[in-house]
Residue frames relative to the residue before (quaternion, step in Angstrom):
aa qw qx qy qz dx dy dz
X 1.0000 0.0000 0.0000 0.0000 0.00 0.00 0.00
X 0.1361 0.7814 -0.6086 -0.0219 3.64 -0.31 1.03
X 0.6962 0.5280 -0.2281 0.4295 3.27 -1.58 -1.13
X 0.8652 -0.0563 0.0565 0.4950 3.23 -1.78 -0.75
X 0.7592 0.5943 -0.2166 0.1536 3.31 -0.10 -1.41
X 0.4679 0.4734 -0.3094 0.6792 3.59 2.15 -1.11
X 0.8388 0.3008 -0.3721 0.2599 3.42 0.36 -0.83
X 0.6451 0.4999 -0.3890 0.4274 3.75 1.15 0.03
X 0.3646 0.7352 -0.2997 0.4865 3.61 2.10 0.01
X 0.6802 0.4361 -0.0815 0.5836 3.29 0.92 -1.77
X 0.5165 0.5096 -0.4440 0.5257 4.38 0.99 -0.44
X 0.8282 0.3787 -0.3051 0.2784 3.12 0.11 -1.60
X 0.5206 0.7041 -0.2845 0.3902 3.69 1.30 -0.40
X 0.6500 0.4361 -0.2083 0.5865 3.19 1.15 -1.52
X 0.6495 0.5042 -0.4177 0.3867 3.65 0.43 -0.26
X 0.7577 0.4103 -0.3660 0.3515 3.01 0.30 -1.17
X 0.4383 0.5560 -0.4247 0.5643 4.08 1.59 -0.14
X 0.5809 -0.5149 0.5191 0.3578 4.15 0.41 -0.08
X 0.4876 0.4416 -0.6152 0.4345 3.65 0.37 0.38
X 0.3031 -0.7522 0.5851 -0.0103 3.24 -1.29 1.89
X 0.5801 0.4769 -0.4899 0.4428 3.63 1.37 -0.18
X 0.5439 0.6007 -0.4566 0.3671 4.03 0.95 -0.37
X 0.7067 0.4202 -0.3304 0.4636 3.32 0.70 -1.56
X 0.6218 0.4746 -0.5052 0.3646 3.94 0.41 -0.05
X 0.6081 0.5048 -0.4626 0.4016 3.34 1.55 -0.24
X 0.6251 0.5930 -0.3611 0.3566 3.46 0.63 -0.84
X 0.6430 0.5788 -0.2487 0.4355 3.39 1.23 -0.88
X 0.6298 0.4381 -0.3287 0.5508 3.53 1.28 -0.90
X 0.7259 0.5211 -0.2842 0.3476 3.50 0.69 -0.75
X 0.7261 0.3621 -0.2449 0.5307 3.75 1.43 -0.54
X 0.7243 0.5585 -0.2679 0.3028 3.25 0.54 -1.30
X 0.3268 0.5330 -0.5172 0.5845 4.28 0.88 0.41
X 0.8658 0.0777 -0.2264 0.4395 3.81 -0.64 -0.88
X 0.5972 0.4859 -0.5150 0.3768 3.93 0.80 0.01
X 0.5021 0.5477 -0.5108 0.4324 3.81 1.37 -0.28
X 0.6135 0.5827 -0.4057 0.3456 3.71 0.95 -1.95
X 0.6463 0.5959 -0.3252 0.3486 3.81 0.72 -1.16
X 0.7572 0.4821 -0.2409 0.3689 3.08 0.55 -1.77
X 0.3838 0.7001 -0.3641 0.4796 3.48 1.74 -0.86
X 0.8219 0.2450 -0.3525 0.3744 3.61 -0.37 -1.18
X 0.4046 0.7503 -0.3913 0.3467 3.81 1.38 -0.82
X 0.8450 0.1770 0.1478 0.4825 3.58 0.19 -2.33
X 0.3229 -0.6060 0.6005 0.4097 3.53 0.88 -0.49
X 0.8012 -0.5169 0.2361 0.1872 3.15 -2.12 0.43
X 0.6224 0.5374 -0.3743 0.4285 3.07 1.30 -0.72
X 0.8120 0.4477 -0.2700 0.2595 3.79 0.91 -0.44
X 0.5445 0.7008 -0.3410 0.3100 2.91 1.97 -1.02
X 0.5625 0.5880 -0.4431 0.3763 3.48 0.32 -0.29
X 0.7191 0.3883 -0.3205 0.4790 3.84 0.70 -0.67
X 0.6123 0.4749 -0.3991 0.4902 3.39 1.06 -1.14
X 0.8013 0.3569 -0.3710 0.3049 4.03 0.25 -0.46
X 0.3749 0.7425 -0.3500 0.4308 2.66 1.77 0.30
X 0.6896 0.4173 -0.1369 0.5758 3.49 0.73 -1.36
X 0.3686 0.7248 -0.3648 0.4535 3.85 1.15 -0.25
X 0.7724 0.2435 -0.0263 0.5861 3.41 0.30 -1.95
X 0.6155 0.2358 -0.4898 0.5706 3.61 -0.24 0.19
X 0.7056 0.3386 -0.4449 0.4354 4.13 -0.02 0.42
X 0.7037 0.4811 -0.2797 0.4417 3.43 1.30 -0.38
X 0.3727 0.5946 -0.3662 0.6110 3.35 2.23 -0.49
X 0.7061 0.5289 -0.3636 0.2991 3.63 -0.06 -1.32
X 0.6674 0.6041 -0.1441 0.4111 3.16 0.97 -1.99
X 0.5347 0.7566 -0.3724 -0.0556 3.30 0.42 -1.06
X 0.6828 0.5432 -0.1182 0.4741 3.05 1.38 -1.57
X 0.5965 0.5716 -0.2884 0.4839 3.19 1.51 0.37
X 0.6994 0.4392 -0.2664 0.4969 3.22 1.44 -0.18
X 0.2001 -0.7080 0.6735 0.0709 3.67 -1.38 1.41
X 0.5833 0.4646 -0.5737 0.3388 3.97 -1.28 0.56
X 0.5541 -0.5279 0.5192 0.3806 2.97 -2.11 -0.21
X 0.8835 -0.3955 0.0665 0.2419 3.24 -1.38 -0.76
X 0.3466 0.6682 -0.2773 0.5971 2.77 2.12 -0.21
X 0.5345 0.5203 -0.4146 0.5212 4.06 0.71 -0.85
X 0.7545 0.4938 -0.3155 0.2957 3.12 -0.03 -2.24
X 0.9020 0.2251 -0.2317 0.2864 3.29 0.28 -0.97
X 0.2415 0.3925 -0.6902 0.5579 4.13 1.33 1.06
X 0.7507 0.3359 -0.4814 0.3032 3.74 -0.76 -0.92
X 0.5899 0.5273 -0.3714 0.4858 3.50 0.61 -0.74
X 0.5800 0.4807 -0.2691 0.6001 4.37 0.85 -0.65
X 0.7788 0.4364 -0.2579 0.3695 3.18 0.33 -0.33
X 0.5863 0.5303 -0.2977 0.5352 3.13 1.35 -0.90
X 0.6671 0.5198 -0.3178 0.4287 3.37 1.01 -1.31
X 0.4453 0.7004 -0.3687 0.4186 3.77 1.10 -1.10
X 0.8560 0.3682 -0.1301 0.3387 3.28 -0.17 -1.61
X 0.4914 0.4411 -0.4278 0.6172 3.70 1.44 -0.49
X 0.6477 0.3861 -0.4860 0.4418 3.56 -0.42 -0.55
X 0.7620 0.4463 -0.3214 0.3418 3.45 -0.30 -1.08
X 0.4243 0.5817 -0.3467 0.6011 3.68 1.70 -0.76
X 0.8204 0.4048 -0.2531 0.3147 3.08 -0.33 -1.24
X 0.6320 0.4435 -0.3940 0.4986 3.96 1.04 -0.91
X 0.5982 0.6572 -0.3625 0.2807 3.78 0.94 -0.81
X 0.6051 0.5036 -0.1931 0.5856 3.49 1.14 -1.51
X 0.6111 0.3695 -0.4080 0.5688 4.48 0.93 -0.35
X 0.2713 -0.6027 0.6714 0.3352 3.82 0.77 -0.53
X 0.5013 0.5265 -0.5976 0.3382 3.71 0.24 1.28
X 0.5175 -0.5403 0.5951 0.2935 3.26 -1.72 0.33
X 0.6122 -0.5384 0.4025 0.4163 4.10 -1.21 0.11
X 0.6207 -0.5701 0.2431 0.4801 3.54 -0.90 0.93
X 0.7510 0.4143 -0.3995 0.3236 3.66 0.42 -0.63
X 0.1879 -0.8485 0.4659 0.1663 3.47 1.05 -1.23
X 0.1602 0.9290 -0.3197 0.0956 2.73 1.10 1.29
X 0.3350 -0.6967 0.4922 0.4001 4.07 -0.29 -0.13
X 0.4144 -0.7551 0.4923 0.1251 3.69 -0.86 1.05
X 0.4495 0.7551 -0.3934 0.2702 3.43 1.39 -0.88
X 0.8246 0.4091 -0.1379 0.3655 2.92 0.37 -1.70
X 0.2624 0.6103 -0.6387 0.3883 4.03 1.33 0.90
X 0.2084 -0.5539 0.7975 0.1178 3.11 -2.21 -0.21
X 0.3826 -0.5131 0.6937 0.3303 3.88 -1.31 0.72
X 0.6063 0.5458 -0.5514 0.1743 4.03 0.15 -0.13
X 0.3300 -0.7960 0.3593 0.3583 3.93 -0.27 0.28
X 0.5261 -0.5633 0.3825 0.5095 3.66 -0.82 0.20
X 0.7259 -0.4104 0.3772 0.4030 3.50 -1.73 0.66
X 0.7081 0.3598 0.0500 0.6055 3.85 0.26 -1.52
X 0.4838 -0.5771 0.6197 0.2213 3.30 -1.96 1.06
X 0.6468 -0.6597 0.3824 -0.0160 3.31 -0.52 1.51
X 0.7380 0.3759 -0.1994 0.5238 3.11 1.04 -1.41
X 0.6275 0.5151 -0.3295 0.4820 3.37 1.10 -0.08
X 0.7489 0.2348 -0.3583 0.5056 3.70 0.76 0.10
X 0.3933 0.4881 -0.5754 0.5254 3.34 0.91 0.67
X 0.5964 0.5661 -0.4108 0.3939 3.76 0.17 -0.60
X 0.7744 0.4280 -0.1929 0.4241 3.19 1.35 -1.19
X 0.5037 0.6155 -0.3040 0.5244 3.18 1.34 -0.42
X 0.6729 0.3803 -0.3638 0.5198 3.83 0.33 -0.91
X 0.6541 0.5470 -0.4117 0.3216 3.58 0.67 -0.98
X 0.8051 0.3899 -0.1949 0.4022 3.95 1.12 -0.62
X 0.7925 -0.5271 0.0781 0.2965 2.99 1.27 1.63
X 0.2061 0.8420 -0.4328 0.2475 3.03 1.92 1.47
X 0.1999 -0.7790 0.5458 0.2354 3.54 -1.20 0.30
X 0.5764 -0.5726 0.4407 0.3817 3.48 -0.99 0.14
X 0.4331 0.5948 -0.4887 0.4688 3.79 1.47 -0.43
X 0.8359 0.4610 -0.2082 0.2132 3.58 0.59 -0.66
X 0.3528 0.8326 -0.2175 0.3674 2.66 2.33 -0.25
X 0.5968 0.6750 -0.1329 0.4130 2.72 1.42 -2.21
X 0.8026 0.4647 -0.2965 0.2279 2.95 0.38 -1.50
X 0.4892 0.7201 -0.3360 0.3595 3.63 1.90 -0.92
X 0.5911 -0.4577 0.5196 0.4135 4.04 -0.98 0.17
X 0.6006 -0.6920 0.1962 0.3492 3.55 -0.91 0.91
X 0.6304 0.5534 -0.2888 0.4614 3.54 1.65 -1.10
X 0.6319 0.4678 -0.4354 0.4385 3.90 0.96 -0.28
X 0.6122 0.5135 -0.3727 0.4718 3.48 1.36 -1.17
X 0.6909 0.5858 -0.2922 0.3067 3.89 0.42 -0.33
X 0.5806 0.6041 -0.2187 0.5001 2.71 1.84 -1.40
X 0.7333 0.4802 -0.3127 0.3659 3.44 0.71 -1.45
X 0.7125 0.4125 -0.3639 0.4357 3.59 0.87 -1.10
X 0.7502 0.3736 -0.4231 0.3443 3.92 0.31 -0.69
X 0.5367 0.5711 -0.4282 0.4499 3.87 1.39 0.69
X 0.8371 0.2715 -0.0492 0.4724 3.34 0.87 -1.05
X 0.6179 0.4150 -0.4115 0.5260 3.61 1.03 -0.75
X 0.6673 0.6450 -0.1194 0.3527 3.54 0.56 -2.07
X 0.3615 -0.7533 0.4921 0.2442 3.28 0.92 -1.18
X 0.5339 0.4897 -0.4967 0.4779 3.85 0.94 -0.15
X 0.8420 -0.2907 0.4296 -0.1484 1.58 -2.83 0.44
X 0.3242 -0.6405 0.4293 0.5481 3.87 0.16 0.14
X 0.5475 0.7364 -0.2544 0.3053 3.37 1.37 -1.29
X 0.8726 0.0748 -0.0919 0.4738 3.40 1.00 -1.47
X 0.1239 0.7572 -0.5102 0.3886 2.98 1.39 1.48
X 0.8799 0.3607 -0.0103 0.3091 2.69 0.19 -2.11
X 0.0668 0.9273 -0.0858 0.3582 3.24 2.30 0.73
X 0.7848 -0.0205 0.2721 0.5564 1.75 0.07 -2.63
X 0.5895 0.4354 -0.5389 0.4153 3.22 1.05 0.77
X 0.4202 -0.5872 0.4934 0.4850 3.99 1.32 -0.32
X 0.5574 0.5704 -0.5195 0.3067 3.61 0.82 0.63
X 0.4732 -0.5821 0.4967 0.4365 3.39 -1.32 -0.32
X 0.8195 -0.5100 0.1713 0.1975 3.38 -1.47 0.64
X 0.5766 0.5717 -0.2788 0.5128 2.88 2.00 -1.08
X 0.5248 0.7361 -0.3162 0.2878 3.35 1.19 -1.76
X 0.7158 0.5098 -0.3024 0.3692 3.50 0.77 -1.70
X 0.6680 0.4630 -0.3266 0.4826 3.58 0.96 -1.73
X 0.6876 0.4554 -0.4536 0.3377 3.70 0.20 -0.36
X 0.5887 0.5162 -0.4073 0.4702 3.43 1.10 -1.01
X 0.6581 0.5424 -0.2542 0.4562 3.69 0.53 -1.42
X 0.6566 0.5131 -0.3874 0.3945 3.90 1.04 -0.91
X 0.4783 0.7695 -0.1550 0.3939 3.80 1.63 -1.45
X 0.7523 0.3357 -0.1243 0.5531 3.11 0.50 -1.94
X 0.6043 0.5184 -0.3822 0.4690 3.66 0.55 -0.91
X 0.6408 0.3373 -0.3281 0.6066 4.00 0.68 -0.69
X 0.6580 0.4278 -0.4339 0.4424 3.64 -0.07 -0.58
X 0.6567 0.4962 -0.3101 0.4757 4.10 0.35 -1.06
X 0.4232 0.5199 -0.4772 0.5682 4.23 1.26 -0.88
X 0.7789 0.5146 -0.2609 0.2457 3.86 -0.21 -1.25
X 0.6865 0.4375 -0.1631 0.5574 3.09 0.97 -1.25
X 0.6801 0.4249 -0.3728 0.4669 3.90 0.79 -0.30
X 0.5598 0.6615 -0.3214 0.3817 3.27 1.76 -0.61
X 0.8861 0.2229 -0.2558 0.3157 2.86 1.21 -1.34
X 0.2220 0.8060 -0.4100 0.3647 3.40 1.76 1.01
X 0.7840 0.2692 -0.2594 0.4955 3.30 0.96 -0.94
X 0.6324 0.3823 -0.5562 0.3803 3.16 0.56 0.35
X 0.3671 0.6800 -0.4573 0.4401 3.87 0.87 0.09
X 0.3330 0.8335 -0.3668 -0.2447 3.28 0.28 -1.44
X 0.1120 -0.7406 0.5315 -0.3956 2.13 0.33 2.78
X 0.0122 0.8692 -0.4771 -0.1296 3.79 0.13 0.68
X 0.6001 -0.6274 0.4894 0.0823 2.49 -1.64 1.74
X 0.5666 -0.5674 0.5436 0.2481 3.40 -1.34 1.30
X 0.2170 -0.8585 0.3942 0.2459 3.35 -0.10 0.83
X 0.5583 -0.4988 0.4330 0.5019 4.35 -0.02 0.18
X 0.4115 -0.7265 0.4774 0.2735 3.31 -1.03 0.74
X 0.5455 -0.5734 0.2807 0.5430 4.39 0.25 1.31
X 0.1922 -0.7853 0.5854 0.0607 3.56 -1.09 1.61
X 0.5010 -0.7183 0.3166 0.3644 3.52 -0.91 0.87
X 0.4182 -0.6312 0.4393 0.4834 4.02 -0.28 0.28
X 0.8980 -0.2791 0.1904 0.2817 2.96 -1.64 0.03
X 0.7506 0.2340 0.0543 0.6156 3.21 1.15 -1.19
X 0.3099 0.7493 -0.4134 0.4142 3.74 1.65 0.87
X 0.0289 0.6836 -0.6645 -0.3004 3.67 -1.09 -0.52
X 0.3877 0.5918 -0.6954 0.1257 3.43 -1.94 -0.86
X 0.3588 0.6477 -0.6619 0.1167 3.32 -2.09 0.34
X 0.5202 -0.6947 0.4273 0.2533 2.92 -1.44 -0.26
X 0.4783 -0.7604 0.2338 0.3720 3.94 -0.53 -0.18
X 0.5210 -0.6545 0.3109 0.4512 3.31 -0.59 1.26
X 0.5300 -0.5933 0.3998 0.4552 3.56 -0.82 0.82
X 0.7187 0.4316 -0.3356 0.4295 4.49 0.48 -0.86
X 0.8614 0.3115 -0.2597 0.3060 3.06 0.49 -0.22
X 0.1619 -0.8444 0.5023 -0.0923 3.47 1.08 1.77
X 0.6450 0.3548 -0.5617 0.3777 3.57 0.23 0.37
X 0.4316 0.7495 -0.3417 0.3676 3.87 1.13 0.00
């Protein structure tokens, strides 16, 4: 475990002990791809409150949580997961994409996913296009590539199995090739995503409720 990861390992520790200058790290260091997530979940106009109500449950929680950084941040998806899904339930809505699950397989993709998603964001994906993907591929792709997990602690925090995720995540990754294909040949230009940290990146901004952050 180097680099970021000892050093967002070594945040999440010092927080839970009440050091408030750590948890602002942990916050700068997760909270970009837990918005990008919540985004594909609620759409834009909500994700801000729902990740809002996130961190003041993930503040609360804290002293309850044991792993490194790779843990912190499925448990941290998950937490975020379940507000959203709260939150569409109490609108009587469904998630922004509404996808159909049927049409998974337990087979995994050929190739580690998380590694052509990397490549895929690198060639001028947007999140408009995310949206557009069925909800379990759109989930898959962000909690591999934005989020940073694991097929393992994907499939976690979605209650799926491991293979499930890489296939969903394998789909959307082929389905997102198409749609960028058929962008450039439109030439319609694509809002471009606003630069996402990698996996092991930090930065953000502060949830607007939770000004003590």
């Amino acid at each position: 475990m180097l680099g970021d990861d000892a050093e967002l390992t070594a945040a999440v520790l010092a927080a839970q002990d009440g050091d408030e200058d750590a948890f602002r790290t942990v916050y700068r260091a997760v909270h970009p791809r837990l918005l990008g997530y919540i985004r594909t979940l609620v759409g834009d106009a909500d994700a801000e409150d729902v990740a809002s109500e996130s961190w003041l449950q993930i503040a609360r929680d804290l002293d309850r949580f044991s792993g490194d950084a790779d843990r912190f941040r499925g448990w941290a998806a998950r937490i975020a997961r379940n507000r959203a899904l709260d939150h569409l339930r109490m609108r009587g809505r469904r998630p922004a994409q509404g996808g159909d699950e049927t049409e998974l397989t337990d087979k995994p993709a050929d190739a580690d996913t998380a590694v052509e998603a990397m490549d895929a964001l690198a060639t001028g994906h947007t999140m408009s296009l995310i949206a557009q993907l069925p909800q379990d591929q759109a989930e898959a792709v962000i909690l591999r590539v934005v989020v940073g997990l694991d097929a393992k602690s994907a499939a976690e925090t979605l209650g799926k199995r491991p293979g499930a995720v890489r296939t969903a995540a394998h789909r959307g990754l082929k389905r997102l090739a198409e749609l960028l294909g058929a962008a450039d040949q439109s030439g319609v230009p694509l809002t471009a995503v606003p630069p996402q940290p990698g996996p092991r990146a930090a930065g953000g901004a502060r949830p607007r409720s939770c000004a003590a952050l």
